[in-house]
C-alpha positions in Angstrom: 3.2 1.4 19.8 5.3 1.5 16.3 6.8 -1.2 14.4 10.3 -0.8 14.3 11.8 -0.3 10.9 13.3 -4.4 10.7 9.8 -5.2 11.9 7.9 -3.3 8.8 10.5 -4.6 6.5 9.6 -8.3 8.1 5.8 -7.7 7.0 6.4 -6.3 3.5 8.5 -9.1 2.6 6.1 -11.4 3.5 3.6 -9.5 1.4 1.8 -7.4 3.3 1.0 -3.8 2.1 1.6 -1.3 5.0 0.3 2.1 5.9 3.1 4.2 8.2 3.0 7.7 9.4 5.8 9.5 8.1 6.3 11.9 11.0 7.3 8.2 12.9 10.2 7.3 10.7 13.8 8.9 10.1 13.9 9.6 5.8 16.7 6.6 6.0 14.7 4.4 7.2 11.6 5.4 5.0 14.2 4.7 2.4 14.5 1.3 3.4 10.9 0.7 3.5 10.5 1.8 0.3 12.9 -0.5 -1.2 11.4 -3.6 0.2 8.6 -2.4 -0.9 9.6 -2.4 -4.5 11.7 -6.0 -4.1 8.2 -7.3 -2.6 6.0 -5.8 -4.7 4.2 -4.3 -2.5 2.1 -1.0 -2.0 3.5 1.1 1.1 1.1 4.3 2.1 2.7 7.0 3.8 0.4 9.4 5.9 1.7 12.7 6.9 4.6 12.8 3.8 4.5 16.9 4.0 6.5 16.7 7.3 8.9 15.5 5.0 10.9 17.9 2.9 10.3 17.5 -1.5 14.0 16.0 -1.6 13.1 13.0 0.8 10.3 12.3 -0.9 11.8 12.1 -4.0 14.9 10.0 -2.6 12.0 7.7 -1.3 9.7 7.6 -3.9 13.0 6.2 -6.2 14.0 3.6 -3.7 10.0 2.7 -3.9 9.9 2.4 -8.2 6.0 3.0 -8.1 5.3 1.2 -4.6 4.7 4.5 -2.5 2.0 6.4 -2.2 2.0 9.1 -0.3 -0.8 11.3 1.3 -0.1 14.8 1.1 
C-alpha cells in the first residue's frame, strides 16, 4: 500500500530521502513533495516520470531546486 502524500511529506522532513512511483501521485501533489524535498534537503527519486507530461516535470523539478531525480 502507498504512503499518502502528508505521510511522504512526514518522512522527508524528518530526513529521509524517498523513492515514489510517479504514476501513484496526482502532479499537485508530486509538487508538494518536491518542495519539502528542497526545504529538507533531501533527494526524492521519482520512478516512472514519463507517465507524466514535460510540463509537470518541469513544474516539479522547480518546486524540487535540484532535489528530484527522475527516472525516465
Amino acid at each position: 500500500m502507498s504512503k499518502m502524500t502528508e505521510q511522504i511529506i512526514q518522512v522527508i522532513q524528518a530526513g529521509g530521502g524517498v523513492v515514489i512511483d510517479a504514476k501513484s501521485k496526482m502532479t499537485e501533489q508530486l509538487v508538494e513533495i518536491a518542495s519539502a524535498a528542497a526545504q529538507a534537503n533531501v533527494v526524492v527519486i521519482l520512478k516512472n516520470s514519463e507517465s507524466k507530461m514535460t510540463e509537470h516535470l518541469v513544474r516539479i523539478a522547480q518546486a524540487g531546486k535540484g532535489k528530484v531525480l527522475f527516472e525516465i
